[in-house]
C-alpha positions as CSV (number, residue, x, y, z in Angstrom):
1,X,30.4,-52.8,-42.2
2,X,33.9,-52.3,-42.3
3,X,36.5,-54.3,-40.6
4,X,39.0,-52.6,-38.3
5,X,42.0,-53.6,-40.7
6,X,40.1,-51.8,-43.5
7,X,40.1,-48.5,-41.2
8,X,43.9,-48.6,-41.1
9,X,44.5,-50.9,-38.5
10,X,46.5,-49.7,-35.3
11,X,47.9,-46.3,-34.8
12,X,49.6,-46.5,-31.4
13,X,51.1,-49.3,-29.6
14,X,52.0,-49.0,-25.9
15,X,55.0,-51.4,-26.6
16,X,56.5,-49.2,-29.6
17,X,54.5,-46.3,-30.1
18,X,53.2,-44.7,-33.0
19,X,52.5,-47.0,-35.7
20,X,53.1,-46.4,-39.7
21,X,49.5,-46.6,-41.0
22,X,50.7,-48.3,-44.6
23,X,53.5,-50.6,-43.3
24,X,52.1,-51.2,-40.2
25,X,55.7,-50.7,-38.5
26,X,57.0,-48.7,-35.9
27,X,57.6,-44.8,-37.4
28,X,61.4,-44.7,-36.6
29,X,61.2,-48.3,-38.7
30,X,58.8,-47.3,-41.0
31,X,60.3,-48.5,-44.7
32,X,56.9,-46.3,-46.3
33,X,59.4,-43.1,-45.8
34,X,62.5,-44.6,-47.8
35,X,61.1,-45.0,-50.6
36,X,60.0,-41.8,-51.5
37,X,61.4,-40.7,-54.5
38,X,63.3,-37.7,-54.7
39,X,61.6,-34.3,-56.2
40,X,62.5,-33.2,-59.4
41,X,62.7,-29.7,-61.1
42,X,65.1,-27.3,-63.0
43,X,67.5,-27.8,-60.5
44,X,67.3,-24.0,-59.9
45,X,66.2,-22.6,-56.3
46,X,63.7,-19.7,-56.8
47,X,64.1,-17.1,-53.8
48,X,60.7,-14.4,-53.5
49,X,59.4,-12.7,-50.6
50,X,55.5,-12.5,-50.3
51,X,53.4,-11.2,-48.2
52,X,50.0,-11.9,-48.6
53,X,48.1,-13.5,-46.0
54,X,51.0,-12.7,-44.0
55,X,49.3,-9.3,-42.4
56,X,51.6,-7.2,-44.0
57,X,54.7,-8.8,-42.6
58,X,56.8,-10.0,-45.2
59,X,58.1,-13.5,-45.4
60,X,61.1,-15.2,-48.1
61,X,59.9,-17.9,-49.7
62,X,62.7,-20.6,-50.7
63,X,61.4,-23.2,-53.6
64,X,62.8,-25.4,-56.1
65,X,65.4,-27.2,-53.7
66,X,66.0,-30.8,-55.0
67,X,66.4,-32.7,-51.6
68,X,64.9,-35.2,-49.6
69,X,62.4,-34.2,-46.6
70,X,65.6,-34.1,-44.0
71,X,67.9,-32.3,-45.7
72,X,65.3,-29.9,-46.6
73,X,65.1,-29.3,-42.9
74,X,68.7,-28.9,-42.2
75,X,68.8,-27.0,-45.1
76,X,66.2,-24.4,-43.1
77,X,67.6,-25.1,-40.2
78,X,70.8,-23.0,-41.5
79,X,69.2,-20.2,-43.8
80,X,67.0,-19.0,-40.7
81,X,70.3,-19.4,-38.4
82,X,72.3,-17.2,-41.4
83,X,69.8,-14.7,-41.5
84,X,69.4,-14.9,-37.6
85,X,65.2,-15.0,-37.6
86,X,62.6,-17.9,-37.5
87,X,60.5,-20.3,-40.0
88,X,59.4,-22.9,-41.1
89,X,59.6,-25.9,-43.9
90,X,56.3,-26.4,-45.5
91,X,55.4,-28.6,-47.9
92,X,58.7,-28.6,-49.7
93,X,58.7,-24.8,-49.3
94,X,61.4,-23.0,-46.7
95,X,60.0,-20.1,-45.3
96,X,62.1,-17.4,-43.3
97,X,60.3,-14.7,-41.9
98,X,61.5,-11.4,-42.6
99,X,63.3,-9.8,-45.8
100,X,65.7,-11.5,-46.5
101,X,66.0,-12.4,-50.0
102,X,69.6,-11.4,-50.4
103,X,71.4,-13.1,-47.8
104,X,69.2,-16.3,-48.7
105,X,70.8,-16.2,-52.1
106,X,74.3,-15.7,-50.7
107,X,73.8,-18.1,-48.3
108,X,72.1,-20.6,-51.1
109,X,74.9,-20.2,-53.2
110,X,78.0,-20.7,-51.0
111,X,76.1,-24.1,-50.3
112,X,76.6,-25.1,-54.3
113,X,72.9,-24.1,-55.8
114,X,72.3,-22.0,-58.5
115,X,69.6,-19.6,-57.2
116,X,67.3,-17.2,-58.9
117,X,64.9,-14.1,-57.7
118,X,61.7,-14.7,-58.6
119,X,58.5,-12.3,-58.1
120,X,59.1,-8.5,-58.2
């Protein structure tokens, strides 16, 4: 039988909240999080629209962007203000619903990246 330490140990405290399974810290102190490398790539930002699964709605995809997990949300934060619609950041992936592939790019490339279509 397994000991409760080898289950993960605690979760929540009442004192500080939500604990960091692997460090065992508080989240906002967790030091798990910091040392998570950067991704890596081409260094090129790949802009599509898809639409599968999606019933028929179409969605622009925004991959390829060589940032940490914050910026990447600040980063969505202000291509779903730009285009003036919602989304999402999934998985390292920004996703702005509606069609808007061009004024991703713009937007993209004012900001410094070197951006590409991909997909049809």
């Amino acid at each position: 039988m397994k000991s409760f330490a080898d289950l993960g140990g605690l979760v929540y405290s009442t004192e500080s909240g939500r604990m960091c399974p692997g460090c065992r810290q508080p989240v906002a102190q967790c030091i798990c999080q910091q040392n998570k490398p950067l991704p890596t790539g081409d260094g090129i930002v790949r802009v599509s629209r898809e639409t599968k699964g999606r019933g028929g709605k179409a969605v622009t995809l925004v991959k390829g962007v060589l940032v940490d997990a914050a910026a990447l949300e600040q980063l969505g934060k202000q291509l779903k203000a730009a285009c003036g619609s919602g989304g999402t950041v999934k998985d390292g992936v920004i996703e702005v619903q509606g069609d808007h592939v061009e004024r991703v790019m713009a937007a993209l490339q004012k900001l410094g990246h070197k951006v590409k279509r991909a997909g049809g």
